[in-house]
PDB file of N, CA, C and O in Angstrom:
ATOM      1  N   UNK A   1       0.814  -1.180   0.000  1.00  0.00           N
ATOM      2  CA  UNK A   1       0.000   0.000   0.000  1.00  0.00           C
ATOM      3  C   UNK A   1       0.871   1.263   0.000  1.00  0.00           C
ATOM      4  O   UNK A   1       0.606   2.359  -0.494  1.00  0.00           O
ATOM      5  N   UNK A   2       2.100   0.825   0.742  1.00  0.00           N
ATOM      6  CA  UNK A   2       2.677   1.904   0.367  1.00  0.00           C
ATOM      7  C   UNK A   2       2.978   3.105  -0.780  1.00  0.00           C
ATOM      8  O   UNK A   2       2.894   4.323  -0.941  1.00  0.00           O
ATOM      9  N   UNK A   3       3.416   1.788  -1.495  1.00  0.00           N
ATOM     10  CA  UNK A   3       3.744   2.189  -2.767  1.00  0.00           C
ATOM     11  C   UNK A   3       2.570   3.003  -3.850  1.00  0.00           C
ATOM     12  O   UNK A   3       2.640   3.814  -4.774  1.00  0.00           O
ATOM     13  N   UNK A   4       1.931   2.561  -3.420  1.00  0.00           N
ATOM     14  CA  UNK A   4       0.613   3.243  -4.077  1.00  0.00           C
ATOM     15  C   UNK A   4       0.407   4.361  -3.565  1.00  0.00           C
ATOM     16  O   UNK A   4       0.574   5.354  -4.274  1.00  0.00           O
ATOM     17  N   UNK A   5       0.135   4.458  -2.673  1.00  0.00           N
ATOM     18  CA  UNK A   5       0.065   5.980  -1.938  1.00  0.00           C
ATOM     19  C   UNK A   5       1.327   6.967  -2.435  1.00  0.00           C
ATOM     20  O   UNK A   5       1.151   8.107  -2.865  1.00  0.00           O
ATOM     21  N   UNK A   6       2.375   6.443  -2.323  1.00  0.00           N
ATOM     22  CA  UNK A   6       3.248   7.264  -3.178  1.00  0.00           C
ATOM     23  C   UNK A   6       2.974   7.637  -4.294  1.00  0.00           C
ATOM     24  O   UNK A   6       2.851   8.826  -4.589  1.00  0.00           O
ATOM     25  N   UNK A   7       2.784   6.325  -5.387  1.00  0.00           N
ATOM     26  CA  UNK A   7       2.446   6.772  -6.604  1.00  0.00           C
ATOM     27  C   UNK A   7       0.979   7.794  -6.920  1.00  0.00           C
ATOM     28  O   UNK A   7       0.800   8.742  -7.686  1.00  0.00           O
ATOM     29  N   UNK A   8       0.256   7.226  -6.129  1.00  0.00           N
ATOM     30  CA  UNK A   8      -1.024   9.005  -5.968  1.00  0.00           C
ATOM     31  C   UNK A   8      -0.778  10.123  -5.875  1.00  0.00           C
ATOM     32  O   UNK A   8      -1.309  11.062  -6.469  1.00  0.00           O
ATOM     33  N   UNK A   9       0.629  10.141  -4.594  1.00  0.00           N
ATOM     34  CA  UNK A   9       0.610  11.506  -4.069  1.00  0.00           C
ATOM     35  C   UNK A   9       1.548  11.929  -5.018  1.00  0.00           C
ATOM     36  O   UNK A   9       1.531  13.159  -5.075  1.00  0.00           O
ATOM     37  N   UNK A  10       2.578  11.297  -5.993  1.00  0.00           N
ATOM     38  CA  UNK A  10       3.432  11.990  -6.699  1.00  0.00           C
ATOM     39  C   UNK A  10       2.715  12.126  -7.888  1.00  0.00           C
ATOM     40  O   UNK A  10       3.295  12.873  -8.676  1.00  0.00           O
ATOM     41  N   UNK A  11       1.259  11.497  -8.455  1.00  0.00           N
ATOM     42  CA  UNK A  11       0.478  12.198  -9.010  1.00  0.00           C
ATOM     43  C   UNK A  11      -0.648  13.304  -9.022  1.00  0.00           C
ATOM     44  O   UNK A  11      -1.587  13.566  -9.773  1.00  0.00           O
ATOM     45  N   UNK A  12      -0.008  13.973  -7.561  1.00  0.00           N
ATOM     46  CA  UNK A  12      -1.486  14.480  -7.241  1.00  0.00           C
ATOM     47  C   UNK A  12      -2.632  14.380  -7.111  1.00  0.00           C
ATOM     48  O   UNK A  12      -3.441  15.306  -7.168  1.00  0.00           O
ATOM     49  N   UNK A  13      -2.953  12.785  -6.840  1.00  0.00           N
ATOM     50  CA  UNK A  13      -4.283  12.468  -6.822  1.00  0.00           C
ATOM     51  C   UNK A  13      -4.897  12.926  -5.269  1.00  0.00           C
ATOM     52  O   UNK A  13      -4.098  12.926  -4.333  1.00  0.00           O
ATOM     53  N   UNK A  14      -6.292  13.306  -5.029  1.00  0.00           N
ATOM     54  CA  UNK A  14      -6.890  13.193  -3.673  1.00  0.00           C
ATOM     55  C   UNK A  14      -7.257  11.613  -3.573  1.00  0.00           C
ATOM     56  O   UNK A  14      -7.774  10.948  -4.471  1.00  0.00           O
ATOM     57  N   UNK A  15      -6.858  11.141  -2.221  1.00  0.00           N
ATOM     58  CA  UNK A  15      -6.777   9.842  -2.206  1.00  0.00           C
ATOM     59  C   UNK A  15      -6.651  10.055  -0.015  1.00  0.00           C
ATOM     60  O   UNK A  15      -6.374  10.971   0.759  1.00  0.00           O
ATOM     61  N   UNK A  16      -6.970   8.898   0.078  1.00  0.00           N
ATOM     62  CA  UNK A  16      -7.277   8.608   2.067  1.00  0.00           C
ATOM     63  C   UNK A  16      -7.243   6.702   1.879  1.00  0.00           C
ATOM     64  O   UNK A  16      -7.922   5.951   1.180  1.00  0.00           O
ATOM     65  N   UNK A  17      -6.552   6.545   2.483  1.00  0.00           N
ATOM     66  CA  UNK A  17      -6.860   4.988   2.755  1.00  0.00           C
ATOM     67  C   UNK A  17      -7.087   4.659   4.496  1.00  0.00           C
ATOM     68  O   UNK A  17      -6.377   5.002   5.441  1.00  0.00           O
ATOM     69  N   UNK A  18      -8.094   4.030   4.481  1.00  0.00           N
ATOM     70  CA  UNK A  18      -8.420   3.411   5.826  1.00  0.00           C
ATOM     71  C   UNK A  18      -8.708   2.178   6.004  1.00  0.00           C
ATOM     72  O   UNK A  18      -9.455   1.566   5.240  1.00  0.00           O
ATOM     73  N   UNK A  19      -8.217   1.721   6.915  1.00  0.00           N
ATOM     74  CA  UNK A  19      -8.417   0.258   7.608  1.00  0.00           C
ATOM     75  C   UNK A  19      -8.980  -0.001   8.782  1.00  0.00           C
ATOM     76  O   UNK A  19      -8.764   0.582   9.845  1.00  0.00           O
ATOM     77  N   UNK A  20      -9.733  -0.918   8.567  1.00  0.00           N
ATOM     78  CA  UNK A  20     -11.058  -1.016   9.828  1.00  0.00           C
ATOM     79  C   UNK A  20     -10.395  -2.426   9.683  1.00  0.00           C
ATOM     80  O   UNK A  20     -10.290  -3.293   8.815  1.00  0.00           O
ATOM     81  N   UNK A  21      -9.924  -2.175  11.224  1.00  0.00           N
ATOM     82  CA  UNK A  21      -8.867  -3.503  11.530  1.00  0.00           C
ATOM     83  C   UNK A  21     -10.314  -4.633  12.058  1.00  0.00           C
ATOM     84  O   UNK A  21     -11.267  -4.213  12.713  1.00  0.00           O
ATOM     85  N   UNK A  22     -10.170  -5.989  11.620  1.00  0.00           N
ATOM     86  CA  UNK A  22     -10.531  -7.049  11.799  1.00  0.00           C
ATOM     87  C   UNK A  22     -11.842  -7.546  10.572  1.00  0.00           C
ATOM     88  O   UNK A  22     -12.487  -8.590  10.466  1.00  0.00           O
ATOM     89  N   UNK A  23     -11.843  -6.225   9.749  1.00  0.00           N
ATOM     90  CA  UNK A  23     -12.820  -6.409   8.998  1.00  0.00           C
ATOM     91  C   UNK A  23     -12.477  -7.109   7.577  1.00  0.00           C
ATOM     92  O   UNK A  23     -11.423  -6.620   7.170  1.00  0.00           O
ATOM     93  N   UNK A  24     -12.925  -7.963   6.780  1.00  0.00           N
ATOM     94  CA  UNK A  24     -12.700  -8.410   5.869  1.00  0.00           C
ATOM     95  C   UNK A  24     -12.888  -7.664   4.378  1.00  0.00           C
ATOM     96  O   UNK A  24     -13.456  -6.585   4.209  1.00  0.00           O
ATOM     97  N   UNK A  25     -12.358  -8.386   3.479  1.00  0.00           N
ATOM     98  CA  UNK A  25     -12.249  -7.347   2.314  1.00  0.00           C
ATOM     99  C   UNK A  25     -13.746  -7.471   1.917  1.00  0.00           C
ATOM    100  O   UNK A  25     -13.824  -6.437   1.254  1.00  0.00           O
ATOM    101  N   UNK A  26     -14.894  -7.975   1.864  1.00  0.00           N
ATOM    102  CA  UNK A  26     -16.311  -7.152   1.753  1.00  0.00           C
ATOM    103  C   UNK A  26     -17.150  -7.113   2.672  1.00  0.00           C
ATOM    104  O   UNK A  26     -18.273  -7.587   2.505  1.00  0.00           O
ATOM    105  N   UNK A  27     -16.720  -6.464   3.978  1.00  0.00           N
ATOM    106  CA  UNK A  27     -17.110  -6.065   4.848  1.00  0.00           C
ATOM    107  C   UNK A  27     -18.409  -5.349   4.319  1.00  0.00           C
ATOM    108  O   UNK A  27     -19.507  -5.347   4.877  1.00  0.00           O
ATOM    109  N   UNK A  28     -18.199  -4.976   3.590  1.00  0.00           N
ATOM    110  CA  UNK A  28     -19.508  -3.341   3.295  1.00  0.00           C
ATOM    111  C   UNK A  28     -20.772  -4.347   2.820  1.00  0.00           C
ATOM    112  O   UNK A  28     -21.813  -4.030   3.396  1.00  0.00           O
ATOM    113  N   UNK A  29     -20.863  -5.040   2.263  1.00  0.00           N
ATOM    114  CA  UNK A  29     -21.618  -5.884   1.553  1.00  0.00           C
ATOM    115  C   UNK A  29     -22.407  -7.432   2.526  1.00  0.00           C
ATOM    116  O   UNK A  29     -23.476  -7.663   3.091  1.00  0.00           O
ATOM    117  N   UNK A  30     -21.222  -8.113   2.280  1.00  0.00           N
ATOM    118  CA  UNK A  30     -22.032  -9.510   2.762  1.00  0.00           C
ATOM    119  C   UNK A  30     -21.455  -9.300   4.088  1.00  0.00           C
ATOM    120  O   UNK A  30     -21.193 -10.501   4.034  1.00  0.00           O
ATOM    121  N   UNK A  31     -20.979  -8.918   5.285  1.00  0.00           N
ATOM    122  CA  UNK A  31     -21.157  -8.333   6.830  1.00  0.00           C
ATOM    123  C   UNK A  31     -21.467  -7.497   7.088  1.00  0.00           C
ATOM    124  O   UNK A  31     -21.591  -7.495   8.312  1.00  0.00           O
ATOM    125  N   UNK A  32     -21.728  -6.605   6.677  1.00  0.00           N
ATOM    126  CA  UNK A  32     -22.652  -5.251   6.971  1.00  0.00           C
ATOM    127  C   UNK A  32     -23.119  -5.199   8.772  1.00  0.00           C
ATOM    128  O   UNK A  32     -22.640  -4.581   9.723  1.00  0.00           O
ATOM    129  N   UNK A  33     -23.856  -5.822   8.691  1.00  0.00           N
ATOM    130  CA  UNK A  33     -24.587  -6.426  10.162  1.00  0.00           C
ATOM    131  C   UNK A  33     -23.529  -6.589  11.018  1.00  0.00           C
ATOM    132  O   UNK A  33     -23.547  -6.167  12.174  1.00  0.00           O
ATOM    133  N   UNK A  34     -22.471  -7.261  10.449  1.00  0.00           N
ATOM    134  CA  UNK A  34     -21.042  -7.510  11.827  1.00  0.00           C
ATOM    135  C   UNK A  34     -20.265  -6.418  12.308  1.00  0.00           C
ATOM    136  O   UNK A  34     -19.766  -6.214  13.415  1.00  0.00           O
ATOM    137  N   UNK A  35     -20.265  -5.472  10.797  1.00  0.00           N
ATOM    138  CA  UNK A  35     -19.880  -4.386  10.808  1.00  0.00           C
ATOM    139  C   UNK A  35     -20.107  -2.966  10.042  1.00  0.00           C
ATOM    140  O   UNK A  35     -19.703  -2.284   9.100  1.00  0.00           O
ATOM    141  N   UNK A  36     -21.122  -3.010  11.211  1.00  0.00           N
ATOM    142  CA  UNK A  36     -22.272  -1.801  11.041  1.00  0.00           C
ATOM    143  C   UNK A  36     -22.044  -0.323  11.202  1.00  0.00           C
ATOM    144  O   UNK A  36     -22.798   0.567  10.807  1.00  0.00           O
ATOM    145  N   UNK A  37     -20.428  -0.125  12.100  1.00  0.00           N
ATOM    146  CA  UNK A  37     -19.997   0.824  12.481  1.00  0.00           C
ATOM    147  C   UNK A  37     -19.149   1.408  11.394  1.00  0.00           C
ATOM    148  O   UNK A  37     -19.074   2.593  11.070  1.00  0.00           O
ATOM    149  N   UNK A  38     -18.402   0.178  10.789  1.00  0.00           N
ATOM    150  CA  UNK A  38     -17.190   0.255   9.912  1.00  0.00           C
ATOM    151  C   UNK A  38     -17.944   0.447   8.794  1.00  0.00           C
ATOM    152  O   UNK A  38     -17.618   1.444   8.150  1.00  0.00           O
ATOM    153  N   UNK A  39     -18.637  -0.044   8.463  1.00  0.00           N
ATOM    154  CA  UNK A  39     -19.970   0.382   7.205  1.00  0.00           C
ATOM    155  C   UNK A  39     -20.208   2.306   6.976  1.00  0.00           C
ATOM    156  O   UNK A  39     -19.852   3.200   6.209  1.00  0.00           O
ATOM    157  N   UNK A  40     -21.049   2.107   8.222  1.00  0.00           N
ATOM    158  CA  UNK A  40     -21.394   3.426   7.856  1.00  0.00           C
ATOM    159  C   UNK A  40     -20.283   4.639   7.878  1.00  0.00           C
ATOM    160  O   UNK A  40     -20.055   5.686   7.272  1.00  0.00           O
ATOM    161  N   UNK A  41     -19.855   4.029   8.710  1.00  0.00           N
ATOM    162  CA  UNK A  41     -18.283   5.447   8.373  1.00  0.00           C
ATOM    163  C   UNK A  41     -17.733   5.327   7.078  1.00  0.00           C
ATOM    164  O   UNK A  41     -17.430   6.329   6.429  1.00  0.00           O
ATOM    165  N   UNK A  42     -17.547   3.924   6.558  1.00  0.00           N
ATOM    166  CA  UNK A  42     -16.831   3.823   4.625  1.00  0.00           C
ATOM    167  C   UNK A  42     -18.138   4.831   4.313  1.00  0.00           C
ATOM    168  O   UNK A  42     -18.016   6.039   4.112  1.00  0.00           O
ATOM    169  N   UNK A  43     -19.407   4.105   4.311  1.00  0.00           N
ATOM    170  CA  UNK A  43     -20.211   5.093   3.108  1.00  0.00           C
ATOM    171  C   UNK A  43     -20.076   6.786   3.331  1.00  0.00           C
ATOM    172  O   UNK A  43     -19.959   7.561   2.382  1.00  0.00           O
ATOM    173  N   UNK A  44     -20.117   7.234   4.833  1.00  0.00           N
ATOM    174  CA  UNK A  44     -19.720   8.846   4.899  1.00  0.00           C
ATOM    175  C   UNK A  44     -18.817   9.084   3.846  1.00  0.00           C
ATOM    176  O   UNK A  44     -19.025   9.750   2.831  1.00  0.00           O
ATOM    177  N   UNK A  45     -17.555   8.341   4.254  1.00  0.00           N
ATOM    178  CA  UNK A  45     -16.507   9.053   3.723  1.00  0.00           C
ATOM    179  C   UNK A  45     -16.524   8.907   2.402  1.00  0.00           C
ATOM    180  O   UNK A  45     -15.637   9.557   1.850  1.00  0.00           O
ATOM    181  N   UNK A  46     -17.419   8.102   1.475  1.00  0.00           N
ATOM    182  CA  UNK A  46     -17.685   7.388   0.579  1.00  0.00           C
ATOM    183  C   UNK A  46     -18.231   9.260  -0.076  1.00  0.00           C
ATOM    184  O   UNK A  46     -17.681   9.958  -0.928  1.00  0.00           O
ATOM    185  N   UNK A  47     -19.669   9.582   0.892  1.00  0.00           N
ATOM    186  CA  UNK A  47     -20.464  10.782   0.336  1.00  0.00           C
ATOM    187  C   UNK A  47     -19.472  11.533   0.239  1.00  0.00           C
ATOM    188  O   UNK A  47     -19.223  11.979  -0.881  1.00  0.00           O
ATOM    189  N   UNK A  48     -18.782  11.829   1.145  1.00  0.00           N
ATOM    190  CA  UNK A  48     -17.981  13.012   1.439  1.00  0.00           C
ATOM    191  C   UNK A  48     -17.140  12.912   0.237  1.00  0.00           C
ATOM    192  O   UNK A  48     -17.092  13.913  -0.478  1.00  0.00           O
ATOM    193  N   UNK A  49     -16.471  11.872  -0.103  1.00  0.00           N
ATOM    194  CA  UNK A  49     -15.184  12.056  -1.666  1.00  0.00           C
ATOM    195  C   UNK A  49     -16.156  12.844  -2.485  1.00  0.00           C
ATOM    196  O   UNK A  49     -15.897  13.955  -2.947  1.00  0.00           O
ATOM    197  N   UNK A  50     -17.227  12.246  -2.632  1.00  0.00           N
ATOM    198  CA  UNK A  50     -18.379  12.265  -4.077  1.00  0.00           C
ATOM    199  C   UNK A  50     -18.494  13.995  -3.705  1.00  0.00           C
ATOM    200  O   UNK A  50     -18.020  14.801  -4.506  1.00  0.00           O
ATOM    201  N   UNK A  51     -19.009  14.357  -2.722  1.00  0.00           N
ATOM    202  CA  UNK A  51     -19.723  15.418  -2.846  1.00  0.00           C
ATOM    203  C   UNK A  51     -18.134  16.662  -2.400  1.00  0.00           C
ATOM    204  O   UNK A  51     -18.460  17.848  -2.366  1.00  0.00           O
ATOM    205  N   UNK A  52     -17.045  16.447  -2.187  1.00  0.00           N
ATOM    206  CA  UNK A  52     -16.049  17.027  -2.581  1.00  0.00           C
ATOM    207  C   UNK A  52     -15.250  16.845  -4.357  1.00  0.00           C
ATOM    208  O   UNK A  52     -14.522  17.801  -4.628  1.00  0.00           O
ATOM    209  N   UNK A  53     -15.305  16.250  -4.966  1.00  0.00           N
ATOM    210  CA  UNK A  53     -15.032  15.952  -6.267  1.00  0.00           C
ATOM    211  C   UNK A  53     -16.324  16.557  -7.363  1.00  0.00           C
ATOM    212  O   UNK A  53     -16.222  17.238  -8.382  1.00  0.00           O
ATOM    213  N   UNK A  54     -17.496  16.011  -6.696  1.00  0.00           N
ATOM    214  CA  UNK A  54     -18.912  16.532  -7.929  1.00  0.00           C
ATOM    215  C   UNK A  54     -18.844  18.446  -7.444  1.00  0.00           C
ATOM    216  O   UNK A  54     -19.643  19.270  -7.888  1.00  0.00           O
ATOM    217  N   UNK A  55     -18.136  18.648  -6.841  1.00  0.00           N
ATOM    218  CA  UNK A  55     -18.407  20.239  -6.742  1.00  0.00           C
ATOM    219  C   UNK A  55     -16.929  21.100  -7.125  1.00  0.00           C
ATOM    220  O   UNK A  55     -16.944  22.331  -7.116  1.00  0.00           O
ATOM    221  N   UNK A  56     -15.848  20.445  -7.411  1.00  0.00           N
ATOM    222  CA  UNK A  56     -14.509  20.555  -8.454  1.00  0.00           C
ATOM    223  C   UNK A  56     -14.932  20.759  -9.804  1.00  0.00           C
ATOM    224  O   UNK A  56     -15.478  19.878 -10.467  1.00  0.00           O
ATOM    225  N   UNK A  57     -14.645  22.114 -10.289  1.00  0.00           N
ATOM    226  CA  UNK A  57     -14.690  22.477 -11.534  1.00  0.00           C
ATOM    227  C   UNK A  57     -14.088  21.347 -12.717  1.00  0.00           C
ATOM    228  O   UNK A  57     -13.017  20.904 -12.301  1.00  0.00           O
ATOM    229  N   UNK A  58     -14.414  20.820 -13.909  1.00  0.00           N
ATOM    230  CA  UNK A  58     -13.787  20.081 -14.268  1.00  0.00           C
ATOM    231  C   UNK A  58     -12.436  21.028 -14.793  1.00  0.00           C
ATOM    232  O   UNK A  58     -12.275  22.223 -15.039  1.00  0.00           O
ATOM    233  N   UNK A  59     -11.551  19.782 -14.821  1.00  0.00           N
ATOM    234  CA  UNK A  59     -10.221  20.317 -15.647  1.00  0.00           C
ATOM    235  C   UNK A  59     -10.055  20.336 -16.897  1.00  0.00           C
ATOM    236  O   UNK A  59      -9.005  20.766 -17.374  1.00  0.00           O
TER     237      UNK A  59
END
């Protein structure tokens, strides 16, 4: 992951990575229910990219 994050930030991309420790890679989907907390905070931050990017002038 590292490396990726590098390669974003030396492209200037807006980019955040988070880890919701114990949760599996489709947590959001088929555990939802196990992880209901870790859910709804991805989808915030989910709105929040969208509705910071859909209000960026295009380039």
């Amino acid at each position: 992951m590292q490396n990726f994050d590098r390669a974003l930030n030396e492209a200037g991309v807006e980019h955040e990575f988070v880890t919701y420790p114990g949760a599996p890679h489709s947590f959001f989907d088929r555990k939802q229910g196990e992880f209901e907390r870790d859910c709804d905070d991805a989808w915030a931050r989910v709105l929040g990219f969208l509705d910071r990017i859909s209000s960026k002038p295009a380039a």
